[in-house]
N, C-alpha and C positions, 0 to 999 in steps of 0.2 A: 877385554872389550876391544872394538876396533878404535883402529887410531884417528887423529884427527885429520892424516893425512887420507886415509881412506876416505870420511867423510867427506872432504873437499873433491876427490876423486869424484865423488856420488852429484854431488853439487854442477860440477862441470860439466860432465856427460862426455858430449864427444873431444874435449878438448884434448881427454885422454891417448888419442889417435895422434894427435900434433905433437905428443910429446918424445923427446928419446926413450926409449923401453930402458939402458942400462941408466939414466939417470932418473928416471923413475924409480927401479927398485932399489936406487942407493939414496934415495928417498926415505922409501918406506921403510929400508933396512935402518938407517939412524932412527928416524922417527921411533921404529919399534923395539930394538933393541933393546931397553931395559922395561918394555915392558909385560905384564903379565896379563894370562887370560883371565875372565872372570867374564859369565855370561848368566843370566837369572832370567827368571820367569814364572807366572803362575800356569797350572795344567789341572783340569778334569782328568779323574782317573775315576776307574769304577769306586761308588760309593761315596764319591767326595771331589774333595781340592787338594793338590799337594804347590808347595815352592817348590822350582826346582834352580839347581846351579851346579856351572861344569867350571872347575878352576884349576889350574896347576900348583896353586901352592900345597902346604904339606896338609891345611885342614879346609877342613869347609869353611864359608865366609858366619860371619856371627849374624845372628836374625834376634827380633824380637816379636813379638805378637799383644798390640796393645800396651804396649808401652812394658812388657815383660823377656826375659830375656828367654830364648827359645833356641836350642840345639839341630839344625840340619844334621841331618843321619850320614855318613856315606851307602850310598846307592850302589855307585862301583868305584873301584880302586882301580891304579894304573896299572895298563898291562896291553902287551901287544898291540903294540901301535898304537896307544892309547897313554898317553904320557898325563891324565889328569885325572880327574876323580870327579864323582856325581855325585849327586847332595839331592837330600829331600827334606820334605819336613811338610808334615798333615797340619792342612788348615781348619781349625772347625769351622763350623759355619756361624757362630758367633763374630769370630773374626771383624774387626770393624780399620784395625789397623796392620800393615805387614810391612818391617821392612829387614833388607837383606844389603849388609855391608852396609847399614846406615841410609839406604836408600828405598823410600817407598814405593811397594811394588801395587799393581792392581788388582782389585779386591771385585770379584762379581754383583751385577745388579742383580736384586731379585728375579729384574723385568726385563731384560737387554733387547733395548729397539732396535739397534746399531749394528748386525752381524756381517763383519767381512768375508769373502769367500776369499780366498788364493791358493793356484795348487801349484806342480810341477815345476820348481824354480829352480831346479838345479842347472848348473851349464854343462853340456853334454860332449864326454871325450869318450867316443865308445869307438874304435877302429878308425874307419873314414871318417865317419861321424864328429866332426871337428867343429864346435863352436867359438867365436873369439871373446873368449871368457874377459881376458884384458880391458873390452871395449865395451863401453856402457850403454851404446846404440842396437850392438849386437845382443848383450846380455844386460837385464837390463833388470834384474833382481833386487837390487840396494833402490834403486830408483824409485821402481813402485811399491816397495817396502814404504821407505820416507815418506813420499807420496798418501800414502793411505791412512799412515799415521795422524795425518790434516784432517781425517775426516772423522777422526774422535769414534773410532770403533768399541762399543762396550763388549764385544766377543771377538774373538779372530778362530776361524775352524779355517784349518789348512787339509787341502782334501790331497796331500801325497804326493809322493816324489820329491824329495828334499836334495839327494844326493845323484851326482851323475858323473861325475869324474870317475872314470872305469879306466881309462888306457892313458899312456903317457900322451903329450902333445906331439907332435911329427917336428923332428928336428929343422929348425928354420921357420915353424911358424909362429912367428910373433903375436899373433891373434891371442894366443895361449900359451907364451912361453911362460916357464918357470911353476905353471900350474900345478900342484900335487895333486897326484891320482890314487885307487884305490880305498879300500876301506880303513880308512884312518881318522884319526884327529883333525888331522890337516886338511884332510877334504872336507869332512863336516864342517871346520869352521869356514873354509874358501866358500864354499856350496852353498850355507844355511846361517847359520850362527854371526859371521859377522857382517855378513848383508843384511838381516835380518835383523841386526839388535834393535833397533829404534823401534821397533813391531814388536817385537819379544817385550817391549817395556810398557806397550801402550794399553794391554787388555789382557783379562786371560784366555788362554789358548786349548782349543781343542783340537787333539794330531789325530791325522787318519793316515796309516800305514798304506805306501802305494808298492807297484809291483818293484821300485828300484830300492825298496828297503826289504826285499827278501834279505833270506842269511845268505845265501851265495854271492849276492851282490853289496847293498850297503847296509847290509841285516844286522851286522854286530855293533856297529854306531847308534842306529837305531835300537839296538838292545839294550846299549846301556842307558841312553841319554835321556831318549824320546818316548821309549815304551812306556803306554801306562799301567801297564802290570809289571811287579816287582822283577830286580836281575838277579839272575843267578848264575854265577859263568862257572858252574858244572852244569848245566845243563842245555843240552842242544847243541849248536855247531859255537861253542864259545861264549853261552849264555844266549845266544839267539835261538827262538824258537820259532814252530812254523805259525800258520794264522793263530790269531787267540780269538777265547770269546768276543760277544759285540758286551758290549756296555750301554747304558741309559745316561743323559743330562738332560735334566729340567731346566728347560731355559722360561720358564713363568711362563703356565698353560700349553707349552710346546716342550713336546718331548725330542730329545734328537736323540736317534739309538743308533752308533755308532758300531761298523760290521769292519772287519779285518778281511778283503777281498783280495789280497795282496798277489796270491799265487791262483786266482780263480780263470780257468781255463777258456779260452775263446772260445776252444770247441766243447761239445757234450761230454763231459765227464762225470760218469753217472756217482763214483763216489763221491765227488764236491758235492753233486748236486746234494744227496741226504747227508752231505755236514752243513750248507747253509737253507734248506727247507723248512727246516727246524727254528730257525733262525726268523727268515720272513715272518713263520707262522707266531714266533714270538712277538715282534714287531708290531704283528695285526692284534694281540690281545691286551692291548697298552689303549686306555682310555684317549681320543684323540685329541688335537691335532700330533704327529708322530714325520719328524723326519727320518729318512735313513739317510746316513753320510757314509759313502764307502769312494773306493781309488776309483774303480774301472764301471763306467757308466753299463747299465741295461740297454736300454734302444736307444744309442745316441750313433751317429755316423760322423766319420773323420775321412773319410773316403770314397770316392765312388770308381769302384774297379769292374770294367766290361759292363755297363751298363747296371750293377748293382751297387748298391749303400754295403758299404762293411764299417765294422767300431763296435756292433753289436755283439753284446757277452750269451753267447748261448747258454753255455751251464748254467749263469746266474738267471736265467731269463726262463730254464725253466726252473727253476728253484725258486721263484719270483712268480712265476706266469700267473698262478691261483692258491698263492699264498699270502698275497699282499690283501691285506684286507683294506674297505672303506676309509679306518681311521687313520691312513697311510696317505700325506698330503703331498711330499716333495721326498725326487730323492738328490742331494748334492755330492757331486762328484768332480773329477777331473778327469785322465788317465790322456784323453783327448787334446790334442794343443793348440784349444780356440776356448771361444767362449759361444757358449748354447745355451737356450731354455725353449722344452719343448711341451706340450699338453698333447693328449690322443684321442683317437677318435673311439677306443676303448679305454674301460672307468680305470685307466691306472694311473700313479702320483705325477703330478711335475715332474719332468727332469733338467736339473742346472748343469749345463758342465761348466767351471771354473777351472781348465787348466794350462792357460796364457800367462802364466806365470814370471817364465823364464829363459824356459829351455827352448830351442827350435821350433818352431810352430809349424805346426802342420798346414801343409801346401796345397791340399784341393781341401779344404776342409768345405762345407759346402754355404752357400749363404741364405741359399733359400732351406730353410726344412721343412714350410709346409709340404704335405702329400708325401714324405720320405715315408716307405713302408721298410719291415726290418719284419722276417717273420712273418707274423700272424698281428702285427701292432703298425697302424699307421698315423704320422703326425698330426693330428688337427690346429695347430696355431704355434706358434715361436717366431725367434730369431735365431739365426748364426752371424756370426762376425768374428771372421778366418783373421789370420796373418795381422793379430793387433795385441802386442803385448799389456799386459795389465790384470784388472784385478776386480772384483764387485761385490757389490753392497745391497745387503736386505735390510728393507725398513719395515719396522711394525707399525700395520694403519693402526695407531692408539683407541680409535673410534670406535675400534669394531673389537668386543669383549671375549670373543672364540679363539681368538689367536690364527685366526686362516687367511686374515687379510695382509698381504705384505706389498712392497714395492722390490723388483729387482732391477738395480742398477750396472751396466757392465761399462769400469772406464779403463784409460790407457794410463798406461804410465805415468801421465802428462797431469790426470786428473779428469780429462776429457770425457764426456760421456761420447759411446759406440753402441749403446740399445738398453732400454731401459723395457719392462712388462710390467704391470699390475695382476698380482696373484689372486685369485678369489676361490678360495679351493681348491680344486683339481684344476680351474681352468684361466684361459693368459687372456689379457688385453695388452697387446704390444703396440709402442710406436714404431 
């Protein structure tokens, strides 16, 4: 688990920046020293609930269920860069109590009014690509983690990209000195795991693979930890495999079908397109309301280059275009580094983007979207709000027994709200 000194780190914010960088990590260094990881959480997987827990000691932590004592599985064992071990253990849906190391973990509503969005959180060392992971103003992940915790989330869906430490830091820059990079332990928890604990505690979680947890990239952390289909590290590039099926959760009258869009191509790629066709077409035969939650949005723009909108996923969009049926109301994503919800002037689902997360934020993202055309699809009603890290919130209007009525809230970091929409179907009333 993080220290308490990290916390106080989190608490502070920019104080961070005033401080000495080597008496800071001879800080953290004593503080942490003898201590060990131990990270937990509940997770939708196809067909159910599992606990899950990543720990370095030599067995998994002891669970009960209902006051009974209950065995966590090993999932994965240590190994390449991977000095710790992953733990499962199938929740039934009887379930009324869980706890793991003695600690009560959270247990799903039938009916969950409360859904967080948050995507893209990792801090990004990719070449030039340099962010000051060090500094909480710059990266700002633990922040609105904490943050959102306040707001008593009964679901957290995190729409992808967890991981982004790719290259070392550039010698001298304090921003991000001492940062571990690559596909490792140490990045997933830098990255994910211990900014997030406080969130990991507060709801159960549903993960959506983005394109930085391919296997070439952060795909084998993501394979053992986070996937929610079983590991097998003979299979694939070290147990990492490419997209996997989508899966289904019933969140009470709202289905959310969850698509693995991780490697799907910007441009037309006629194979993708008949491996997720099939896919939409499945989507549309699910009695409604039906979310899709995938990484990389359909017609959202992050751009406007030479007088054109780009962001938009062709392949998926045709594999989407007249496969998405009526009972198809939202689709949530991220891939984008702002926060969007847009409605169209053609019958197809909301789209949210949630992925202000963390990581650098896209710099012309646009703030207007009405009238953005993409294709053959143009905007009728939204919001954007560029360049504002943070996180957002759907509410179930209770009133309304269809499950089509919701509120989406987008705030900062801070807690702040930056644009809030009333859902009514397909279509937005925004402030």
């Amino acid at each position: 688990m993080s220290s308490p000194v990290f916390r106080q780190i989190a608490r502070t914010g920019p104080i961070v920046r005033h401080l000495g960088l080597a008496a800071l990590m001879a800080c953290i260094a004593i503080q942490g020293a003898d201590a060990s990881d131990l990270f937990k959480w509940v997770q939708y997987v196809p067909g159910g609930l599992e606990a899950r827990a990543v720990t370095d000691a030599a067995s998994c932590p002891a669970a009960t269920i209902d006051g009974a004592a209950a065995s966590m599985n090993e999932r994965s064992t240590p190994g390449e860069n991977f000095p710790v071990r992953g733990c499962v253990l199938q929740i039934p849906s009887t379930a009324k109590l869980l706890t793991i190391a003695g600690v009560p973990m959270p247990l799903p509503k039938a009916k969950p009014n409360k859904i967080l969005l948050i995507g893209d959180t990792g801090c990004r060392l990719k070449g030039k690509q340099v962010q000051s992971c060090n500094d909480m103003s710059e990266w700002p992940f633990r922040l609105g983690a904490d943050m959102s915790t306040q707001f008593k989330p009964d679901l957290v869906l995190h729409v992808g990209d967890m991981h982004y430490r790719e290259s070392a830091c550039p010698i001298g820059n304090l921003g991000c000195a001492g940062t571990p990079f690559g596909d490792s332990w140490e990045v997933w928890k830098a990255d994910f795991f211990a900014p997030g604990d406080s969130l990991l505690a507060a709801a159960p979680w549903i993960m959506v693979r983005g394109n930085h947890e391919e296997c070439e990239r952060g795909g084998k952390g993501w394979a053992r930890l986070l996937d929610s289909y079983a590991f097998d590290s003979t299979s694939g590039a070290a147990g990492c495999l490419g997209p996997q099926k989508p899966y289904t959760v019933d969140i009470g009258g709202v289905t959310v079908f969850v698509m693995d869009v991780s490697t799907a191509s910007e441009k037309v790629n006629a194979t993708q397109v008949e491996w997720y066709r099939p896919q939409f077409e499945a989507a549309s035969s699910i009695p409604g309301p039906v979310w899709l939650t995938f990484h990389r949005p359909i017609w959202a723009a992050d751009s406007l280059k030479k007088g054109v909108f780009t962001g938009d996923n062709k392949t998926l969009a045709v594999a989407a275009r007249h496969s998405i049926g009526p009972n198809v109301q939202m689709m949530l994503s991220g891939h984008h580094h702002t926060f969007e919800i847009m409605s169209y002037v053609q019958d197809l689902p909301v789209q949210v983007v949630s992925g202000h997360g963390g990581d650098d934020l896209s710099p012309i993202a646009p703030t207007t979207v009405k009238g953005i055309k993409m294709e053959d699809v143009e905007v009728k009603d939204g919001i954007g709000r560029p360049k504002v890290f943070g996180f957002s919130m759907m509410e179930r209007n209770e009133a309304d027994p269809s499950g089509k009525s919701w509120k989406l809230t987008g705030y900062d970091t801070h807690g702040q709200v930056i644009g809030a929409c009333a859902i009514e179907g397909r279509n937005l009333r925004c402030d």
